[in-house]
C-alpha positions in Angstrom: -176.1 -18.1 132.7 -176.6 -18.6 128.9 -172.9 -19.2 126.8 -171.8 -16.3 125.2 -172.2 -15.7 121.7 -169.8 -16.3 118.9 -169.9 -12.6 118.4 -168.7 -12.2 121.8 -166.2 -14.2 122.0 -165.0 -12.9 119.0 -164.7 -9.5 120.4 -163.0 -10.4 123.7 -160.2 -12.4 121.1 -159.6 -9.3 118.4 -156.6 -8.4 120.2 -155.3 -11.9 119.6 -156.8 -12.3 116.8 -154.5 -9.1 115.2 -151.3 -10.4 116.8 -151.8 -13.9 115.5 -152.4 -12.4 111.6 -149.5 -9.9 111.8 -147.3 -13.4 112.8 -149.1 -15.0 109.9 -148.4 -11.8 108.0 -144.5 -12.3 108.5 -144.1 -15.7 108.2 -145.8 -16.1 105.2 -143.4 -13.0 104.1 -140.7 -14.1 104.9 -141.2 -17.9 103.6 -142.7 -17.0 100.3 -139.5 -14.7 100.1 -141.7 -11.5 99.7 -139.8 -8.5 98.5 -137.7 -6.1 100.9 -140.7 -3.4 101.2 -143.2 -6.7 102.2 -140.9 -8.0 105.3 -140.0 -4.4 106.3 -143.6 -4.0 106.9 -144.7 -7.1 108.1 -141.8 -7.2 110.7 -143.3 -3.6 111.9 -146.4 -4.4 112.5 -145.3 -7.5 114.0 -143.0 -5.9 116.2 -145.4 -2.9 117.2 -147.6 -5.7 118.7 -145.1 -7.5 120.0 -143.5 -4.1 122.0 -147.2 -3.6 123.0 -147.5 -6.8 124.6 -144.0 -7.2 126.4 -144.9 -3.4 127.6 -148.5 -4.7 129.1 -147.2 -7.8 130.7 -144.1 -5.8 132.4 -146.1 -3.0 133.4 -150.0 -3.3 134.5 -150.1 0.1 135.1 -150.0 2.4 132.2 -147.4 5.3 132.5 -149.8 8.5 131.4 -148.9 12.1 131.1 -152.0 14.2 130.6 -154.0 11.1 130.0 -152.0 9.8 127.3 -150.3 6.9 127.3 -146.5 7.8 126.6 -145.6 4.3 125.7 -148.3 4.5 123.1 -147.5 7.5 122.0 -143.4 6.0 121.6 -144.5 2.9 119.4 -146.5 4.8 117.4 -144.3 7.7 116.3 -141.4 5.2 116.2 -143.4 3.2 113.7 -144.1 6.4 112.2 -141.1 7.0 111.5 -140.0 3.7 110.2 -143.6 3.3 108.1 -142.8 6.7 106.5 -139.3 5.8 105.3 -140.6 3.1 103.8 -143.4 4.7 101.9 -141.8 6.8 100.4 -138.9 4.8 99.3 -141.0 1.6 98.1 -142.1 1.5 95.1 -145.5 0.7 96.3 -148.9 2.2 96.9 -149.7 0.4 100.0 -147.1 1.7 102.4 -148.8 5.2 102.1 -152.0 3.5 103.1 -150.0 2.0 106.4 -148.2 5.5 107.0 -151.7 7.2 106.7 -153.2 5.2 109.4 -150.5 5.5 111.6 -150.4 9.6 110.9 -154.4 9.1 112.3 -152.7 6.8 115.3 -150.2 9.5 116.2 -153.1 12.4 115.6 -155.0 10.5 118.3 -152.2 10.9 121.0 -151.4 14.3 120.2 -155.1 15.1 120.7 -155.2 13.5 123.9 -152.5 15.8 124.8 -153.5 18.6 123.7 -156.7 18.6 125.2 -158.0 18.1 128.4 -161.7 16.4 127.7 -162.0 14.1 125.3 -164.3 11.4 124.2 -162.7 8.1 125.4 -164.6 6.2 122.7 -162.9 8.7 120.0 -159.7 8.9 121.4 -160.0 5.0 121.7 -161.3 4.8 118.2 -158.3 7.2 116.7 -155.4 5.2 118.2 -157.0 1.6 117.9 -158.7 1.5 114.5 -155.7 2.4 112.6 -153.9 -0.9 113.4 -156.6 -2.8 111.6 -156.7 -0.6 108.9 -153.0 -1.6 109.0 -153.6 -5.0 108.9 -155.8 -5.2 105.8 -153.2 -2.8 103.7 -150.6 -5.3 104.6 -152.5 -8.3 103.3 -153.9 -7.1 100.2 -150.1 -5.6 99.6 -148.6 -8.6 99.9 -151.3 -10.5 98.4 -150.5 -8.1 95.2 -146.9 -8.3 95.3 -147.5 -12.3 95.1 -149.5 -11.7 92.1 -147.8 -9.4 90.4 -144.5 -11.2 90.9 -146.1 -14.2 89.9 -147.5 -12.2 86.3 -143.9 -9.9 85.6 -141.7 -11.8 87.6 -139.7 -9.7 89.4 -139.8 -6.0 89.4 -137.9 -3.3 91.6 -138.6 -2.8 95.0 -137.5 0.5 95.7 -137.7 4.0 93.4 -135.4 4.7 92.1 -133.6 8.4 92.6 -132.4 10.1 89.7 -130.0 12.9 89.1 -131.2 15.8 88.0 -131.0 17.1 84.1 -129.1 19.3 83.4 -131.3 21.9 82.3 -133.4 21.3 85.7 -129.6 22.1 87.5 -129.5 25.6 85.6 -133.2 26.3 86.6 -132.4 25.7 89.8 -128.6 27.3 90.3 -130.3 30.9 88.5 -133.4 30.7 91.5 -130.6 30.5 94.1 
């Protein structure tokens, strides 16, 4: 029997591979002193792989409900949720890219449940490939932040809400 390939091996490790960046991901977020937006993030990918793994090693057997996995389908929409808060508080461009792949993740279960044949390499493809899409927003975010910190020094993290003018108040009170 000839030795696998490193293309092969590589394949059978991607799973560790991810967990083992979004660690790398956190640490280095957290050491460098990243801004709020950065750890947030970080910590939630690195959590979401975390959940995933505690969830495989207590249960071998997935708990499904017209084929979907309901676990799944809980980490993703309760990353989501947290992904979307952020994105649209930070005042960042990458969290929308992060929010937008989980939106596909989440569109993958829903599909599943809504329908009762499905392509297993699609539904696979819709609720997998989003995490690494995931992966590289986070690093090129964070790899920005560095370097824009580094250039401006620092800048603010979140957007700021205004009031609204005056004249916007009127507009709206007379539409009411």
């Amino acid at each position: 029997m000839p030795d696998p390939s490193w293309p092969v091996i590589l394949w059978h490790l991607k799973s560790h591979i991810q967990a083992a960046c979004y660690v790398l991901l956190f640490l280095y977020s957290i050491a460098r002193k990243a801004a709020a937006p950065e750890c947030i993030l970080s910590g939630l990918l690195c959590a979401m792989v975390g959940v995933d793994r505690i969830y495989h090693a207590v249960s071998p057997v997935p708990i499904l409900w017209g084929h979907t996995d309901l676990v799944h389908l809980g980490i993703d929409v309760a990353m989501l949720a947290c992904t979307s808060a952020v994105a649209l508080y930070a005042n960042r461009v990458y969290p929308l890219w992060i929010g937008a792949a989980q939106i596909i993740a989440v569109s993958g279960h829903v599909y599943r449940l809504a329908l009762s044949q499905i392509n297993e390499f699609a539904y696979d493809m819709m609720v997998m490939l989003p995490s690494y899409i995931q992966l590289v927003a986070m690093t090129l975010g964070l790899a920005f932040h560095m370097s824009r910190r580094r250039r401006l020094g620092n800048y603010p993290s979140w957007r700021r809400l205004s009031s609204p003018t005056p004249a916007a108040t009127a507009r709206i009170s007379r539409t009411v």
